[in-house]
N, CA, C and O of each residue as an XYZ file, in Angstrom:
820
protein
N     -18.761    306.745   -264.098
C     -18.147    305.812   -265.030
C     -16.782    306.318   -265.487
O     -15.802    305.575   -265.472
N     -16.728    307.488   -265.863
C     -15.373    308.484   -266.254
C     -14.273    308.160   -265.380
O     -13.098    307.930   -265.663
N     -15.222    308.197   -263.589
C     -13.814    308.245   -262.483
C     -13.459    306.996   -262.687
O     -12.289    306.725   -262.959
N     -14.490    305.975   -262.576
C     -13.649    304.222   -262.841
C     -12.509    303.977   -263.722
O     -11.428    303.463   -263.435
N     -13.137    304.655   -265.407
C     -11.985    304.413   -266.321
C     -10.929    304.989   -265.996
O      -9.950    304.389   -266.441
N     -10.624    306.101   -265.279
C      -9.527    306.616   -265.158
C      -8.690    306.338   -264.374
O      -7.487    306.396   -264.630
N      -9.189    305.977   -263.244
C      -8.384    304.999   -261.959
C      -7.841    303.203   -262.587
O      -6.893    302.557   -262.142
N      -8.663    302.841   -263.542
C      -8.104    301.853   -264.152
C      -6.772    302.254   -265.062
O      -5.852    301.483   -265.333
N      -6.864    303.373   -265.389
C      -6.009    303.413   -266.682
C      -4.569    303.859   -265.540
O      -3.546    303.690   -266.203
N      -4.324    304.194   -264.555
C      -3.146    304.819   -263.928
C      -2.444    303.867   -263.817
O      -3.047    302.896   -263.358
N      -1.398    303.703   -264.040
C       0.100    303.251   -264.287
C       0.765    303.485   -263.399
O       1.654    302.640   -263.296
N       0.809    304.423   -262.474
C       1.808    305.097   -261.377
C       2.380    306.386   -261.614
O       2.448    306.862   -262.747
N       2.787    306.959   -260.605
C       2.921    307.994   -260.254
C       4.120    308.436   -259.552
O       4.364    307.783   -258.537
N       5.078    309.550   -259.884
C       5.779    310.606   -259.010
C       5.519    311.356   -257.781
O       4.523    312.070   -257.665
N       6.554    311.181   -256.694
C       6.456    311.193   -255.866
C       7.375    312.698   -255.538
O       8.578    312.441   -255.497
N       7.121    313.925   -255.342
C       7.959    314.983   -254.973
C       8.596    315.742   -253.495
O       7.826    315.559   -252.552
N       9.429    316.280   -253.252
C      10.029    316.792   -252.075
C       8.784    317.723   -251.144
O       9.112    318.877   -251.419
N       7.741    317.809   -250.348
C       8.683    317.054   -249.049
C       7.906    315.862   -248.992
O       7.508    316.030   -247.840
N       7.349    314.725   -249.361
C       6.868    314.039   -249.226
C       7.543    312.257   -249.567
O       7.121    311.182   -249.142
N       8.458    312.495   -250.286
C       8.844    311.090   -250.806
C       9.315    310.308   -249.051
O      10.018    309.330   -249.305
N       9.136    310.456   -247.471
C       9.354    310.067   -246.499
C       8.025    309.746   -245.960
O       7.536    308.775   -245.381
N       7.661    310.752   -246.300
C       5.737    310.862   -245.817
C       4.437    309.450   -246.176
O       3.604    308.821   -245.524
N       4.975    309.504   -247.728
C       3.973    308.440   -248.337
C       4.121    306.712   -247.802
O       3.315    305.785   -247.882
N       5.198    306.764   -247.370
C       5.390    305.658   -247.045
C       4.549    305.012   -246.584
O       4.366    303.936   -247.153
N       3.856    305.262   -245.646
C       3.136    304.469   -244.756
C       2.262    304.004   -245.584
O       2.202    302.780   -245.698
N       1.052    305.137   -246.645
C       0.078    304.585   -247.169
C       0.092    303.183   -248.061
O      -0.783    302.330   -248.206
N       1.035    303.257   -248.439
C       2.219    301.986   -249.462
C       1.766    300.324   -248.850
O       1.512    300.029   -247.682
N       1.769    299.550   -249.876
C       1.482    298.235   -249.704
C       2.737    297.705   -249.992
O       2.754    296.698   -249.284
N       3.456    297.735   -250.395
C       4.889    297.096   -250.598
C       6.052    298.255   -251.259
O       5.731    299.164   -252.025
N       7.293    298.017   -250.825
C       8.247    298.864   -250.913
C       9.176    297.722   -251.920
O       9.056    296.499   -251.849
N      10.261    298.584   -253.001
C      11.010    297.171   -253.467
C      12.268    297.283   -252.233
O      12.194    298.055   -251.276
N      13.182    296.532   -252.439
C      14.046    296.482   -251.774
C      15.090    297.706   -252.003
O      15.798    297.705   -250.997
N      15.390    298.460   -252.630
C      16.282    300.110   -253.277
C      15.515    300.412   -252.121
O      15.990    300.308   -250.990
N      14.183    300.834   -252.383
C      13.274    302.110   -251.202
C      13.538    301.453   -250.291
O      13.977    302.260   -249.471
N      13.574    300.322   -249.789
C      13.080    300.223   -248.497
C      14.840    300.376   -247.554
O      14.874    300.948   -246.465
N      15.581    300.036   -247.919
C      17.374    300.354   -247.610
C      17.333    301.984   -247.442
O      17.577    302.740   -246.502
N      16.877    302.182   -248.902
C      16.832    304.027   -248.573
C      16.001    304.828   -247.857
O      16.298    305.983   -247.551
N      14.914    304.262   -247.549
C      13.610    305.189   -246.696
C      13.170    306.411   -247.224
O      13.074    307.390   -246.483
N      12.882    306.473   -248.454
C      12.570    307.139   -249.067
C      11.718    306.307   -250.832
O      12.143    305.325   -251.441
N      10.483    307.175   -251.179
C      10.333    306.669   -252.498
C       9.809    307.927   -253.490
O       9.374    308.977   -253.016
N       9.905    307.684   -254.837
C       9.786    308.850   -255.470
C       8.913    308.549   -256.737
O       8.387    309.339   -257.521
N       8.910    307.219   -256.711
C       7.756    306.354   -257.829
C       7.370    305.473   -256.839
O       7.943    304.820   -255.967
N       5.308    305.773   -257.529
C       4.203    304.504   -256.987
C       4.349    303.748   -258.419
O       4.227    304.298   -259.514
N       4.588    302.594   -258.225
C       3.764    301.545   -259.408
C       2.154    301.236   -259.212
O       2.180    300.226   -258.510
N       1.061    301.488   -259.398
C       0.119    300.970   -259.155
C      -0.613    299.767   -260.022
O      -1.188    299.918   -261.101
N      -0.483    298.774   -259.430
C      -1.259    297.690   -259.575
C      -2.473    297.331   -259.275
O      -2.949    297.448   -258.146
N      -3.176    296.785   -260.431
C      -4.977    296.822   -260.452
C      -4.962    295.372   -260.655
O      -4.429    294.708   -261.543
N      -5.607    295.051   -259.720
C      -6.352    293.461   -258.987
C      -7.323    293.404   -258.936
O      -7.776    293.740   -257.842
N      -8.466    292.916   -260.124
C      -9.636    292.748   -259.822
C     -10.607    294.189   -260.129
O     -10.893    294.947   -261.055
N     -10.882    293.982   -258.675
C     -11.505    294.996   -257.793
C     -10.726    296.138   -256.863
O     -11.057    297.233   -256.408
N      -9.086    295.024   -256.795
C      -8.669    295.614   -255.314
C      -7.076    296.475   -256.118
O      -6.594    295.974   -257.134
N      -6.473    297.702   -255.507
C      -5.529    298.227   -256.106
C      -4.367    297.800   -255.005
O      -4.855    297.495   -253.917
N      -3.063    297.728   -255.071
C      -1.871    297.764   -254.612
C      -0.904    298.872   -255.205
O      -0.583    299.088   -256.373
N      -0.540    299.506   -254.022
C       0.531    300.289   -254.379
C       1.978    300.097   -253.641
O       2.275    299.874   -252.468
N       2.913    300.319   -255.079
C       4.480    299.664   -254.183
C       5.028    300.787   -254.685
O       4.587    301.461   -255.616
N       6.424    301.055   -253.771
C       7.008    302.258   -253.773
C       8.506    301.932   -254.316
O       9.098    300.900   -254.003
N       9.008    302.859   -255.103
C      10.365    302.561   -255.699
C      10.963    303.693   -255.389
O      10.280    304.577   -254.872
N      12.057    303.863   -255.583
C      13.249    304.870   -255.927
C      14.224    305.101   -257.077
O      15.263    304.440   -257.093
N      14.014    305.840   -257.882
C      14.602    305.855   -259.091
C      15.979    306.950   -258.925
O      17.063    306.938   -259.507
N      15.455    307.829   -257.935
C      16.369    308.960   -257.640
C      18.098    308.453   -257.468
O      19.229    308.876   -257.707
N      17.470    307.377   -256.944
C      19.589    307.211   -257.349
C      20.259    306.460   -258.183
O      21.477    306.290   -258.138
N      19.270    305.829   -259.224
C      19.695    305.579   -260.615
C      19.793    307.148   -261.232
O      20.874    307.507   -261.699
N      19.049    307.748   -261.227
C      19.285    309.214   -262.266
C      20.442    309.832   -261.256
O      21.437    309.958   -261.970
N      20.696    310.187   -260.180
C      21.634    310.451   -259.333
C      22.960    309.847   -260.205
O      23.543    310.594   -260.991
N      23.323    308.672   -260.041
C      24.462    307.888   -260.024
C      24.972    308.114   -261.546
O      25.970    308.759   -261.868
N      24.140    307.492   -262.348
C      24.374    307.772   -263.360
C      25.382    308.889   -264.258
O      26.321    308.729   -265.037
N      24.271    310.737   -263.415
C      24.646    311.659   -263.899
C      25.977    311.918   -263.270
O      26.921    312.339   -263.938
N      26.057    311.678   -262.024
C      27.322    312.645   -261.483
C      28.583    311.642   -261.871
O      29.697    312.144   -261.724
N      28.530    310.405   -262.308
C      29.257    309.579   -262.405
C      30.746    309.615   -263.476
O      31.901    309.193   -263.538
N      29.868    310.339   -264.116
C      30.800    310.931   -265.466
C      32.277    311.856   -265.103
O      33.424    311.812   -265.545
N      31.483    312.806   -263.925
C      32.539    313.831   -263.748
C      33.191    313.280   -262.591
O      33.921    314.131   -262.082
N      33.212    311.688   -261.709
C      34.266    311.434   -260.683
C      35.530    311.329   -261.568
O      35.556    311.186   -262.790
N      36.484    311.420   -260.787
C      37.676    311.004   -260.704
C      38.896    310.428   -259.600
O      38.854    311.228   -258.665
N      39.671    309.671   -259.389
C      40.185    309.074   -258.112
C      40.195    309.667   -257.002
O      39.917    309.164   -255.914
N      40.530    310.821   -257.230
C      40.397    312.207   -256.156
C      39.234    312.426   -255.146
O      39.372    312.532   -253.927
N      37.719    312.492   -256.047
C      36.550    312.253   -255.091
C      36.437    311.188   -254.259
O      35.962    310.118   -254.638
N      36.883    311.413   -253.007
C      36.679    309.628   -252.258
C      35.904    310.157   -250.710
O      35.867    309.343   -249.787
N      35.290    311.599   -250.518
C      34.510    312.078   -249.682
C      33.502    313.415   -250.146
O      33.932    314.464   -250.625
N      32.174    313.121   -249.897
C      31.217    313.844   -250.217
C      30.254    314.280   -249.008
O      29.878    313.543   -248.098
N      29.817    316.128   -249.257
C      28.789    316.400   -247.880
C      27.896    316.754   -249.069
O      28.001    317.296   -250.169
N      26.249    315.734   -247.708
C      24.900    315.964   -248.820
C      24.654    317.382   -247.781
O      25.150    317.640   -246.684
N      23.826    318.037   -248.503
C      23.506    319.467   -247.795
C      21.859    319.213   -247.557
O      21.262    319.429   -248.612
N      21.003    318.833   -246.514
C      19.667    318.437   -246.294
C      20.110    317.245   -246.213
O      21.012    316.578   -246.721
N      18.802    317.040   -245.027
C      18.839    315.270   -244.662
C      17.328    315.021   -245.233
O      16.568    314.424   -244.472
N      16.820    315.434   -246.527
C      15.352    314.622   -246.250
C      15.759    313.943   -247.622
O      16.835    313.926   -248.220
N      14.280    313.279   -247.971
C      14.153    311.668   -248.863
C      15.052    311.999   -249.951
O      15.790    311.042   -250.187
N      15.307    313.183   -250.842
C      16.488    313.266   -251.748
C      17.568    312.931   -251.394
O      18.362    312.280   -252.073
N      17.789    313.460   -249.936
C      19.425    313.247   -249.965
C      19.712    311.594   -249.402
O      20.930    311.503   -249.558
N      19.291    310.404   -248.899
C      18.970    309.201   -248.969
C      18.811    308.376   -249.757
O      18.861    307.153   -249.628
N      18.460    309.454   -251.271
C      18.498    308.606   -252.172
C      20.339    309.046   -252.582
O      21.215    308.224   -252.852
N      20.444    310.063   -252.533
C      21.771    310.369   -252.985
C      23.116    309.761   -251.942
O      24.208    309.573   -252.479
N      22.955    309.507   -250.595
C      23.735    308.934   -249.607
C      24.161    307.486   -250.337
O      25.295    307.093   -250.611
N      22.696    306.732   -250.590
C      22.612    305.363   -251.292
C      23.612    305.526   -252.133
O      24.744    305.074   -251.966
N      23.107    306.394   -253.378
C      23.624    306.024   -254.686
C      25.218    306.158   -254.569
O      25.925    305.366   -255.193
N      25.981    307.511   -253.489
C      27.697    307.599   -253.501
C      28.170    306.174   -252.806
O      28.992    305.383   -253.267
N      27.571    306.085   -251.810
C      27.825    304.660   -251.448
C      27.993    303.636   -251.930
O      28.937    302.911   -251.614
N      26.778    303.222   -253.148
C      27.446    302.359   -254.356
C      28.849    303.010   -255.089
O      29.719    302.277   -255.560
N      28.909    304.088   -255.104
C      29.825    304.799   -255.963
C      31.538    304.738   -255.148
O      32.630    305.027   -255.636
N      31.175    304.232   -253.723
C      32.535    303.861   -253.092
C      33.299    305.530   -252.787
O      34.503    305.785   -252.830
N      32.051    306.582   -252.452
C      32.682    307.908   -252.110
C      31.932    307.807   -250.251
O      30.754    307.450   -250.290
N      32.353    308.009   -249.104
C      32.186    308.060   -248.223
C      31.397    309.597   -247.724
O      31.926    310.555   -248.289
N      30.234    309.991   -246.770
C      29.348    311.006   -247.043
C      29.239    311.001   -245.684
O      29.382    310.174   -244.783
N      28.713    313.074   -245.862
C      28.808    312.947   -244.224
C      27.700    313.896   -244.458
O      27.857    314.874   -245.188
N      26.339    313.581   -243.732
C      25.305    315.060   -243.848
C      25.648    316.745   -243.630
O      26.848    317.005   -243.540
N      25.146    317.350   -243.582
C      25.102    318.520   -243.441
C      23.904    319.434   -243.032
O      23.389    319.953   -244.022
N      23.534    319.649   -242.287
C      22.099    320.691   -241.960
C      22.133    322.068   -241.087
O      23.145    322.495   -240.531
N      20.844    322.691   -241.065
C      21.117    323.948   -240.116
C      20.846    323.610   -238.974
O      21.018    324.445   -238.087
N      20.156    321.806   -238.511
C      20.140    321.608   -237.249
C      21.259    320.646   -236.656
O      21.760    320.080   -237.628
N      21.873    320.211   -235.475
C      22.695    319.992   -234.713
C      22.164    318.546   -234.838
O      20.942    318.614   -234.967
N      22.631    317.147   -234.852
C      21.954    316.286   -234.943
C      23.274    314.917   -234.952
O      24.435    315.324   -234.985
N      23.077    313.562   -234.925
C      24.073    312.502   -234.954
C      24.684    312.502   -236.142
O      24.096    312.855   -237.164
N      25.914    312.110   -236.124
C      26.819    311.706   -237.580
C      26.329    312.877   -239.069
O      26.387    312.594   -240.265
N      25.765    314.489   -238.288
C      25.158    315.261   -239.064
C      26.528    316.640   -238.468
O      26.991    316.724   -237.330
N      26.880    317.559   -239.699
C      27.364    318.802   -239.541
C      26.486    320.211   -239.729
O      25.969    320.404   -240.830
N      26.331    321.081   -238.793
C      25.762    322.371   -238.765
C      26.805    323.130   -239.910
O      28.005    322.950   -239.705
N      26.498    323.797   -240.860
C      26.723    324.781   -241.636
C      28.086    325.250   -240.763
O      29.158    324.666   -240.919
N      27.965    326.054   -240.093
C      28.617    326.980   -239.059
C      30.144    325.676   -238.698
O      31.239    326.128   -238.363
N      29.936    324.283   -238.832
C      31.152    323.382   -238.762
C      31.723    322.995   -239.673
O      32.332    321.925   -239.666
N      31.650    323.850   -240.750
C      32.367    323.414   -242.334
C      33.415    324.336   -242.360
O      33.291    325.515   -242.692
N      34.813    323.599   -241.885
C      35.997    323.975   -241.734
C      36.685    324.286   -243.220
O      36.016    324.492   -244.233
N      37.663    324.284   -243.187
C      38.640    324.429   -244.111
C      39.474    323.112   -244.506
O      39.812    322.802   -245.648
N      39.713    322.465   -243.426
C      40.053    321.202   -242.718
C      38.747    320.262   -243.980
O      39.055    319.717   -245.040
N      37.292    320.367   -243.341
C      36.492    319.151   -243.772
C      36.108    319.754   -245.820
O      35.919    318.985   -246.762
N      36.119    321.314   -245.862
C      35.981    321.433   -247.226
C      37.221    320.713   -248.258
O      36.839    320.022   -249.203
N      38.208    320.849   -248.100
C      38.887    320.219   -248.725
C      39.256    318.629   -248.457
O      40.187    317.991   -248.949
N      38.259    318.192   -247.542
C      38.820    316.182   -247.663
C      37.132    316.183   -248.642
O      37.091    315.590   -249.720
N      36.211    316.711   -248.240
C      35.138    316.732   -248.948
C      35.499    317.243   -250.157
O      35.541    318.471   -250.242
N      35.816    316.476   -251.271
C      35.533    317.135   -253.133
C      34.361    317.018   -253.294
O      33.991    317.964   -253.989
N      33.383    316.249   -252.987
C      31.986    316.296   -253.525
C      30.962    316.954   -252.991
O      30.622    316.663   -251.844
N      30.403    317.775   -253.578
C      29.562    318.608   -252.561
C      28.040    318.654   -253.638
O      27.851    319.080   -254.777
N      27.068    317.928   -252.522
C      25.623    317.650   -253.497
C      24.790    318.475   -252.492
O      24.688    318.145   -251.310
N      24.030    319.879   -253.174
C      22.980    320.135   -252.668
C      21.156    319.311   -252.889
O      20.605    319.053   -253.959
N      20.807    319.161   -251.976
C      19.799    318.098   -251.533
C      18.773    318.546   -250.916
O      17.975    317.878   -250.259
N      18.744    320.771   -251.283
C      18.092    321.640   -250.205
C      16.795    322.088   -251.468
O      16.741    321.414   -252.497
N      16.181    322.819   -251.333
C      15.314    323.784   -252.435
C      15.896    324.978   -252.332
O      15.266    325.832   -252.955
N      17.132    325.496   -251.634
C      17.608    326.681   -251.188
C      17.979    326.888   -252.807
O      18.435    325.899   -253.380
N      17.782    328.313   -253.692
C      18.055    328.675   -254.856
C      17.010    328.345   -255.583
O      16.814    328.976   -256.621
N      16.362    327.580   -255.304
C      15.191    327.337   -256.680
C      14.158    328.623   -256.751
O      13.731    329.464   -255.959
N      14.007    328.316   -258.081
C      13.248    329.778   -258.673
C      11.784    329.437   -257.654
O      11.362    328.289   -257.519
N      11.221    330.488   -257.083
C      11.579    332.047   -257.265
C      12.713    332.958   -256.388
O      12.881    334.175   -256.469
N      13.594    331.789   -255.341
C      14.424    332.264   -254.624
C      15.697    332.164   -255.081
O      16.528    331.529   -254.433
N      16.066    332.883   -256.457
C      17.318    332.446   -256.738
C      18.771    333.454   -256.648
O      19.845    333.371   -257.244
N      18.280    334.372   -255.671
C      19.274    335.081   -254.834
C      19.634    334.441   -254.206
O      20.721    334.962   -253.955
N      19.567    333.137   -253.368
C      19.873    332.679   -252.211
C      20.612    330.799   -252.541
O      20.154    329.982   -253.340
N      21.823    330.620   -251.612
C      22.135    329.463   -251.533
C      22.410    328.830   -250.312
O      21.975    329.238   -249.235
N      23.243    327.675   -250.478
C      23.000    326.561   -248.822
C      24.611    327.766   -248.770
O      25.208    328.307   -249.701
N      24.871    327.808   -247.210
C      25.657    328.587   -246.426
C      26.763    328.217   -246.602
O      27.393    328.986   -245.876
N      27.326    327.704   -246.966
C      29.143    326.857   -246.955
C      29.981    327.872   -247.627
O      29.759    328.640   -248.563
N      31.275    327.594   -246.684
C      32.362    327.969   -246.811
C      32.880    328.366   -248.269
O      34.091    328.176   -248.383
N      32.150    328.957   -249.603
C      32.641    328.796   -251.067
C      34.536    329.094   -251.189
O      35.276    328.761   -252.115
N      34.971    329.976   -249.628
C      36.277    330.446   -249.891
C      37.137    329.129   -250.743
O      37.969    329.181   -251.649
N      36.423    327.771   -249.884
C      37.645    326.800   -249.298
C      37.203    325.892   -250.840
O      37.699    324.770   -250.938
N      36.572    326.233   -251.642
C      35.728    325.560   -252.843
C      37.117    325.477   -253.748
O      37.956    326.293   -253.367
N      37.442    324.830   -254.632
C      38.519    324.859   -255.555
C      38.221    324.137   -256.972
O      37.101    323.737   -257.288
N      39.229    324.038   -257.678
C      39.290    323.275   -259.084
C      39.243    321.600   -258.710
O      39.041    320.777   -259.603
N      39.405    321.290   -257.612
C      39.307    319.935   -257.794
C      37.998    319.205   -256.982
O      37.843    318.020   -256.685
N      36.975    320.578   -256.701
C      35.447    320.109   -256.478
C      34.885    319.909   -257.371
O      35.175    320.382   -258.471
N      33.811    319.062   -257.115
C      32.429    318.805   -257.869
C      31.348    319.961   -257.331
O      31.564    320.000   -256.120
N      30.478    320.750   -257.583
C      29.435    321.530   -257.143
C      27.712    320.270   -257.739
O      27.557    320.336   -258.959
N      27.013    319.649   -257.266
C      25.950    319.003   -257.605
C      24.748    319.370   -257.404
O      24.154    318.458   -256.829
N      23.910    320.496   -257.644
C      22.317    320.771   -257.940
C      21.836    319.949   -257.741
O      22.189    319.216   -258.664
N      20.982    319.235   -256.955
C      19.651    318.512   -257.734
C      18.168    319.637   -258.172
O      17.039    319.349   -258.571
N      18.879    321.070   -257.850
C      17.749    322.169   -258.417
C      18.141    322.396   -259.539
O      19.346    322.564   -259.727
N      17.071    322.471   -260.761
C      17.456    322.983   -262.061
C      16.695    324.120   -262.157
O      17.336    324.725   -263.016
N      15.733    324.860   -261.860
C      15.396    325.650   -262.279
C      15.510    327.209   -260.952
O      14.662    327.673   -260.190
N      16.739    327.531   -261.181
C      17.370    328.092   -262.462
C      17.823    327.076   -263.126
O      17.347    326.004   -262.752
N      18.665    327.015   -264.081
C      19.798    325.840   -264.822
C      20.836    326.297   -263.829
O      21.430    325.402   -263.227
N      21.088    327.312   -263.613
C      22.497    327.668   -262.846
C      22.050    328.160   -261.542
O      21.611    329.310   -261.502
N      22.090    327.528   -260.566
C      21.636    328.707   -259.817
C      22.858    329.097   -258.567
O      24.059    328.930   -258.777
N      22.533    329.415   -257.799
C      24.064    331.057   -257.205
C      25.207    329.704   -256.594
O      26.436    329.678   -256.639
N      24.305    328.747   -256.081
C      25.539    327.586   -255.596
C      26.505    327.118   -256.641
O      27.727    327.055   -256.503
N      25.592    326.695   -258.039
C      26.946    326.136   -258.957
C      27.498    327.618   -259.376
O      28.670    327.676   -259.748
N      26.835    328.645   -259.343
C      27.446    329.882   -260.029
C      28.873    330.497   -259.071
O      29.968    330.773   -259.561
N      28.489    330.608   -257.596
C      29.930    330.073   -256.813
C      30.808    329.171   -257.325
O      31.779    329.525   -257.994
N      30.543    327.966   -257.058
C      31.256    326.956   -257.488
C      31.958    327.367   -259.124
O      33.147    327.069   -259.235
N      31.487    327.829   -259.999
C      31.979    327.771   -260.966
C      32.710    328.765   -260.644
O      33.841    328.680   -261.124
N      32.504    329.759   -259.965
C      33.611    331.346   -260.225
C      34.844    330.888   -259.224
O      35.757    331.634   -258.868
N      34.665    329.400   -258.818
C      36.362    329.385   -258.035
C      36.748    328.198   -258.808
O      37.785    327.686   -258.387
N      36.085    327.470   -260.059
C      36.957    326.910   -261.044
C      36.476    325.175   -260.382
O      37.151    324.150   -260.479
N      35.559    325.285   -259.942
C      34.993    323.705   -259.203
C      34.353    323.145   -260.840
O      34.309    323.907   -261.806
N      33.952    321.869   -260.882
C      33.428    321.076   -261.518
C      31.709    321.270   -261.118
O      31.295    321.019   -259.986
N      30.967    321.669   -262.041
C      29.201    322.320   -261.590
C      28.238    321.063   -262.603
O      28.429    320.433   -263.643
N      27.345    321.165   -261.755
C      26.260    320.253   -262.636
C      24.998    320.328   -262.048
O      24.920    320.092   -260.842
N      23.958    320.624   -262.703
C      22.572    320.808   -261.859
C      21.931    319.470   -262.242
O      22.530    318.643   -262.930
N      20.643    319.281   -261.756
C      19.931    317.928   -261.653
C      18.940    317.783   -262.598
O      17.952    317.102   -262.322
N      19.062    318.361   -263.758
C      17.917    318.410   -264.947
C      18.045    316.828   -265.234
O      17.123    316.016   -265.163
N      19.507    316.545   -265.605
C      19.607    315.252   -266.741
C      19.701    314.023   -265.494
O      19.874    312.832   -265.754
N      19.552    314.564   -264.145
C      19.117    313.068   -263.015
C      17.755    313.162   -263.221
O      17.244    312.047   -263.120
N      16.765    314.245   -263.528
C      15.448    314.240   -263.535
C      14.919    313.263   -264.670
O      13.965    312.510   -264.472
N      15.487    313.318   -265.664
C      15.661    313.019   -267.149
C      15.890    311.298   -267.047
O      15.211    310.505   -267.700
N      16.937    310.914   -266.134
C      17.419    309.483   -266.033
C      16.047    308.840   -265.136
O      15.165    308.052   -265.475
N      16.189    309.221   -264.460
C      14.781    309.190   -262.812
C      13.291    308.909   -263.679
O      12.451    308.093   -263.300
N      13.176    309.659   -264.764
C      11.805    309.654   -265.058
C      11.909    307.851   -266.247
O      11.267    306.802   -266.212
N      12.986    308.331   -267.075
C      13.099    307.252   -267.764
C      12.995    305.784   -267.137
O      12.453    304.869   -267.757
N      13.645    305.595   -265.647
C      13.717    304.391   -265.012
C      12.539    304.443   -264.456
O      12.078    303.309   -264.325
N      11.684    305.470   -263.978
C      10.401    304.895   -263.752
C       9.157    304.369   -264.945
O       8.221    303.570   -264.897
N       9.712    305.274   -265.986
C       8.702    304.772   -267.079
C       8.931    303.081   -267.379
O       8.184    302.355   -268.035
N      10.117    302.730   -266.732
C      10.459    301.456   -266.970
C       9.816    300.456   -266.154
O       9.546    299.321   -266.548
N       9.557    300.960   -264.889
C       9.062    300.411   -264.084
C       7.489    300.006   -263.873
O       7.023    299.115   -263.163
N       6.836    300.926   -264.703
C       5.700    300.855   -264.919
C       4.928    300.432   -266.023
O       3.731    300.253   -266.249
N       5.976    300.331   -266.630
C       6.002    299.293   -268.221
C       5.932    297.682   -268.138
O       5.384    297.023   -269.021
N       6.590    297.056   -266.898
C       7.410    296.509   -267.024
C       6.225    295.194   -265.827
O       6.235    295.347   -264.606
N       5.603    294.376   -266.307
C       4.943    293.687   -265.654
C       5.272    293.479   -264.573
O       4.437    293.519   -263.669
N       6.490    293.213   -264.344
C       7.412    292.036   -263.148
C       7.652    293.006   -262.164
O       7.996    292.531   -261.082
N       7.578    294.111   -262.219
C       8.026    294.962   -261.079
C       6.932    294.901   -260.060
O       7.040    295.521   -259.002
């Protein structure tokens, strides 16, 4: 009787890295955000009866957009995401609304994707925006960051975390020691959770 009430009472649920690509399939409906992005990071669950439905959203690039939005300026008009999985899709989406043009980045060799080892001097400086999209630095590994060029890093970059814990960790701490613009992903976590609480509030969704 306990397990019934409790499966009635669920509202929906968070969806975390590496999986927000994975769940998909189990999903009964996607809104239209997830399904453009291929990725989801909130279930709404809906109770019918007897029968449950689950639909998949993306909030990640409302809290995305939002946060980094503050610190553009005319200057940012090219950004590299660092990881190609369901975070950085949501973050591709959200610069794209944002009218900044994006080019991946990974340690594997792949289409319309750059290997670490091809981050020139040349592409660091047309790139101002630089969003890590990796777990590389998160506690308990916070000796370690994504591989890029920090020489070619300057005052008129953005450095973007979506790892907060550390709050700082060695990528924005680079970034900050050559005078770049730093921001970790606490207050996208913060926006992300709020728009899903909305979503699950919110009959019509």
């Amino acid at each position: 009787m306990n397990e019934v009430l409790t499966r009635q009472q669920i509202k929906g649920l968070n969806v975390t890295i590496p999986y927000k690509e994975k769940v998909i399939p189990f999903l009964d409906e996607l809104s239209e955000e997830a399904k453009s992005i291929g990725a989801v990071n909130v279930i709404k669950v809906h109770q019918q009866e007897n029968k449950i439905r689950l639909k998949g959203f993306n909030t990640d690039v409302i809290g995305f957009t939002e946060s980094l939005q503050p610190l553009l300026n005319p200057t940012h008009k090219k950004a590299l995401i660092l990881g190609t999985g369901g975070a950085s899709k949501a973050v591709q989406f959200g610069l794209q609304q944002l009218n900044i043009e994006t080019l991946f980045v990974s340690r594997r060799s792949c289409d319309n994707t750059l290997t670490y080892s091809q981050l020139t001097s040349k592409v660091m400086k047309e790139h101002t925006v630089v969003i890590n999209c990796t777990p590389v630095g998160m506690h308990p590994h916070t000796d370690e960051c994504p591989e890029i060029p920090y020489e070619f890093i300057g005052e008129g970059h953005i450095l973007y975390d979506l790892v907060y814990n550390p709050e700082e960790t060695l990528f924005l701490k680079k970034g900050k020691a050559v005078g770049a613009t730093t921001k970790n992903g606490l207050e996208m976590l913060l926006l992300q959770a709020k728009a899903a609480w909305n979503i699950w509030t919110n009959k019509d969704e």
